[in-house]
N, C-alpha and C positions, 0 to 999 in steps of 0.2 A: 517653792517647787520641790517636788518629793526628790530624794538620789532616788529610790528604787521605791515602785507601786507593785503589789502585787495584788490582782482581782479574780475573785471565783478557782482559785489554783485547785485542781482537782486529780488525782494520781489514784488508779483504782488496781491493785493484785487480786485478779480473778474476783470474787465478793467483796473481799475488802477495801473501802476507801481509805486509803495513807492520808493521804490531805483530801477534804471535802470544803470545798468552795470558799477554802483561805484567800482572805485580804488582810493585807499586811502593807504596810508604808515603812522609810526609813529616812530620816533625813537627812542634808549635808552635814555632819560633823556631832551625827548623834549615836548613843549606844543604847539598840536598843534588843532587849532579853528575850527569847523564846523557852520555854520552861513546861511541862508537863509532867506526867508520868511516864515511865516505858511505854512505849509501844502506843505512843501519842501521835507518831509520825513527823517528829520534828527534825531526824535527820534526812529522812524523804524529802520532807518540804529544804533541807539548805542544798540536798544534790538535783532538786529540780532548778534552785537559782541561780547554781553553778555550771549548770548543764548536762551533769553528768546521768539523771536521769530525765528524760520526757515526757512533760505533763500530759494529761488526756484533755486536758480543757482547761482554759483560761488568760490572763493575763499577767506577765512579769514585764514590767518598763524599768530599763535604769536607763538613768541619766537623759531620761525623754525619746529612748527610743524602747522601742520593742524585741525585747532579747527570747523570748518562747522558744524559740525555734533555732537558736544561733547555738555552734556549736563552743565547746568549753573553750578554746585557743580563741576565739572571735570577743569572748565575755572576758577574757582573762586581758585582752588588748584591749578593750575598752574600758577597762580599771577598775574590776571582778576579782578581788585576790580573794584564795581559800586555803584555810586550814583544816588537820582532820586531827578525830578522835584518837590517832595513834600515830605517832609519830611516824615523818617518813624522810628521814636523813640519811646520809653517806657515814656511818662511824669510821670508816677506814681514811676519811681525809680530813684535811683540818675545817676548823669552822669556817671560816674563811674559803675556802674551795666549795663547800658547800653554799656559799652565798652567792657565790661569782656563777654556779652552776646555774642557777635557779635565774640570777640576769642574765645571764647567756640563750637563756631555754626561752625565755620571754623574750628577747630580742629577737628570736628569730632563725640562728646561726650555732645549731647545738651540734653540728655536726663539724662545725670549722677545726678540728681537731689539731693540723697541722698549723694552726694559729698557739704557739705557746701562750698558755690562760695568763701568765704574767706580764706579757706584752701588751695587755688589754688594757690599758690605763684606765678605759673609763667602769671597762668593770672590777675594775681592782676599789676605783672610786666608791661605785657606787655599792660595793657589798660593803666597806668600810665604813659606809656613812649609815649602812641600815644595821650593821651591828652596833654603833656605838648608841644610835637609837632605842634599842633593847639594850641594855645593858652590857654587852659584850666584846667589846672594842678592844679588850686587855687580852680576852680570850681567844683573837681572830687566829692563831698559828697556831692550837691548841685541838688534839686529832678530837673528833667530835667522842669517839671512844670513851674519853675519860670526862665527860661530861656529866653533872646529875641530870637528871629524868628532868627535874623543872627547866634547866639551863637548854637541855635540848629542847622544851616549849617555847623557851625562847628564840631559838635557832630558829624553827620553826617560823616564828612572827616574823622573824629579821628576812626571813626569805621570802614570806610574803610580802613587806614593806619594800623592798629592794625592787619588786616590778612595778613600782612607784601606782598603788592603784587609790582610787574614790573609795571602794566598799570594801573591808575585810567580812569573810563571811569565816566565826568560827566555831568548830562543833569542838562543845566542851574543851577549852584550852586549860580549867584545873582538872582535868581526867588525873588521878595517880597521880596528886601531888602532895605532900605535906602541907601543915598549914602556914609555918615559913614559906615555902615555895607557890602557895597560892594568894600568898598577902604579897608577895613580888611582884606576881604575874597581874595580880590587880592594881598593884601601882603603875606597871609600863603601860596597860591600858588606857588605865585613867592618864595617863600622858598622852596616849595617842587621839583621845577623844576632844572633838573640833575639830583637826586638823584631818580625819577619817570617819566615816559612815562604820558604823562598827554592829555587825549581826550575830550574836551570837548566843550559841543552843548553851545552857548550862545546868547542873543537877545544883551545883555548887549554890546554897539559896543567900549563902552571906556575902557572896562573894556578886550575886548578881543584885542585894539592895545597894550594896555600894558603887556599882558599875553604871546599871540602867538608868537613864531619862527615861524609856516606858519599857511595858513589859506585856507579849503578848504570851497569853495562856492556850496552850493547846490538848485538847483530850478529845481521843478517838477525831484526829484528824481535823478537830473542827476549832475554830479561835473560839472561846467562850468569855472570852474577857481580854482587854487590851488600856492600858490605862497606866500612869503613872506610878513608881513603885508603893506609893502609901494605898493609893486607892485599890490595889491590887491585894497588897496584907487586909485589909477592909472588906473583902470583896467575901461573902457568906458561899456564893456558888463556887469560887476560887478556893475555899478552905475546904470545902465538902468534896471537891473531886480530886486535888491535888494537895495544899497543904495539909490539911488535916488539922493534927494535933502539935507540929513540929512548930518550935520557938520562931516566930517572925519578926522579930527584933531589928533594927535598921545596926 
């Protein structure tokens, strides 16, 4: 059974169709790649999954229900976790605070303020257990300020993994990274895969043959191909619209 089906997804600004009648599957503890050109509409199609925009037609099911219409906080409790193209952390507090924020906001209780956050054991728990996850367990008391750009993408995961969800949805997670910092970010991946549904938009092309089980292509809105990373480098309609001429090497 699919984690997330998505049938005829369709998102139209004034003439233009963003997504035109995307279907898209994901399954339990698979990674799989969304990749096009600019202006393909692949981050449209991850904020219609997230919620944050609403589609004009069609079908998004995770976990066997029907999420279309469910608002972000409703998808993000039913184990919907997302990342964005740009970072969105607290540099002023430490990493750690920054984790515990983000379980607190998911639990529900973001306002309990006169709750000292250290008395919180179980969120002291669980931001601890999602940064050592990502790699950053050494760095939990360490103000997020003096963090590299990659380590804050990682911040990032840690805070989505902390709302303990089925599907991470991420858009571009090597945006602005070196190629040390992106051979990183692709190893914590590849660790999170099986254990996570993992969606995600990437330019990054070597970094998504070594990430995806499949890979769906999207131009001008529409899936033109969806298929296994080999069959994908093989694919002549695939080379013509988007890869081109650029080295498809695994």
């Amino acid at each position: 059974m699919s984690l997330l089906e998505v049938a005829g997804l369709v998102k139209r600004f004034g003439g233009l169709a963003a997504t035109d009648g995307v279907d898209l599957t994901v399954m339990p503890g698979e990674a799989h790649a969304v990749i096009g050109p600019n202006g393909a509409g692949k981050t449209t199609l991850i904020n219609q999954l997230a919620g944050e925009i609403r589609p004009d037609a069609g079908s998004i099911r995770f976990d066997g229900r029907e999420i279309a219409h469910e608002p972000v906080y409703r998808r993000a409790l039913m184990g919907l976790g997302r990342s964005y193209q740009i970072t969105s952390v607290f540099p002023e507090f430490s990493v750690l605070a920054n984790v515990m924020l983000a379980v607190q906001a998911h639990a529900g209780h973001s306002f309990r303020f006169w709750h000292p956050l250290v008395a919180e054991r179980e969120l002291v728990e669980r931001a601890r257990e999602a940064l050592t996850e990502v790699g950053l367990g050494p760095k939990a008391d360490v103000l997020v300020a003096s963090l590299a750009h990659g380590e804050r993408r990682q911040l990032e995961v840690a805070m989505t993994l902390a709302s303990r969800p089925k599907l991470l949805l991420l858009d571009e997670p090597m945006a602005g990274m070196s190629l040390a910092e992106s051979e990183r970010m692709v190893e914590l991946l590849s660790g999170l895969k099986g254990r996570y549904g993992l969606l995600l938009v990437e330019h990054d092309m070597d970094a998504v043959w070594k990430l995806a089980d499949r890979i769906s292509v999207l131009v001008y809105g529409r899936v033109i191909a969806c298929g296994d990373p080999a069959s994908i480098r093989e694919n002549a309609e695939v080379r013509a619209a988007y890869l081109g001429d650029q080295e498809v090497v695994a």
